[in-house]
C-alpha positions in Angstrom: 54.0 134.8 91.3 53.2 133.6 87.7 49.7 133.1 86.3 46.8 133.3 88.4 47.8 135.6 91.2 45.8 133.4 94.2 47.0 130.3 93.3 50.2 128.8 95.1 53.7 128.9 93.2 53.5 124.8 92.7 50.3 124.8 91.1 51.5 127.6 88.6 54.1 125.9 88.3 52.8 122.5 87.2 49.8 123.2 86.2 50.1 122.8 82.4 51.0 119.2 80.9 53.0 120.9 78.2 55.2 122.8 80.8 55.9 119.6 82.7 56.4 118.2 79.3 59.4 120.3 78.6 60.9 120.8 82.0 60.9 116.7 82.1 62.7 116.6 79.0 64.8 119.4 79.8 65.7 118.1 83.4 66.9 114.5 81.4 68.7 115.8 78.4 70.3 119.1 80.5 70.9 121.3 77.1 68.9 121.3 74.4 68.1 123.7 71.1 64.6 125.2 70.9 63.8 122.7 67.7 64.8 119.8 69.4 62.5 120.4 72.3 59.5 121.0 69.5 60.4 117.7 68.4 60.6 115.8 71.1 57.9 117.3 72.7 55.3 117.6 69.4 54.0 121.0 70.7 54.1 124.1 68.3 56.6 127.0 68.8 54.9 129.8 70.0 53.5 127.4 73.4 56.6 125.9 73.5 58.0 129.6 73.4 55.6 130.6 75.9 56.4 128.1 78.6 59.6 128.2 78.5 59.4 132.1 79.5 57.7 130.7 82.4 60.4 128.0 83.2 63.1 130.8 82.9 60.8 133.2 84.9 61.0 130.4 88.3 64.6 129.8 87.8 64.2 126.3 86.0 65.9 127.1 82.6 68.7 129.2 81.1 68.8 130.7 77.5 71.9 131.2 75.8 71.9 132.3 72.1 74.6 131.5 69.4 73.5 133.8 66.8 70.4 132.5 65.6 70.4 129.5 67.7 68.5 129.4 70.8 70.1 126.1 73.1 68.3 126.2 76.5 70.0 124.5 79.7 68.5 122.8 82.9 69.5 124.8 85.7 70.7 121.6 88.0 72.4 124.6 90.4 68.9 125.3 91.3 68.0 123.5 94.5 64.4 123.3 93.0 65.4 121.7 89.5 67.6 119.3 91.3 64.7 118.3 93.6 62.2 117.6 90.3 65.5 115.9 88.8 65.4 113.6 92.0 61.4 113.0 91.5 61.9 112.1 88.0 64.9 109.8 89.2 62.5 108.3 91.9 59.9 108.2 89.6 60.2 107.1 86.4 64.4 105.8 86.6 65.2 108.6 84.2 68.3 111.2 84.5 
């Protein structure tokens, strides 16, 4: 478990707006370079940075680095991503 050590997976999981932030915009564009997430999401860097260590930590999100670039994927072969994919689907008739 990530975060605070008594509360459930979900609510570690979604408990910061930044995180859901990214993981939204992630889930929708599937690949996307580190400054192009700080762009689109307006946060700095280093949370940006921070939460994405979280979304790799639960499985969410894949790194791969070309050299200096940093492009991070949406893991849609996770049955968890595809079920937030689905909610945004159902939710806001994105993806």
């Amino acid at each position: 478990m990530i975060g605070n050590k008594n509360a459930p997976i979900i609510e570690n999981l979604f408990g910061s707006k930044a995180r859901l932030k990214i993981l939204k915009i992630l889930a929708i564009n599937e690949e996307m370079s580190i400054s192009s997430i700080i762009s689109k999401t307006r946060l700095n860097h280093s949370n940006v940075i921070k939460h994405l260590d979280v979304l790799k930590k639960f499985n969410l999100v894949q790194e791969k680095n070309f050299g200096r670039i940093r492009i991070f994927r949406y893991k849609i072969e996770n049955i968890q991503a595809r079920s937030f994919k689905n909610f945004i689907k159902i939710w806001e008739g994105f993806c």
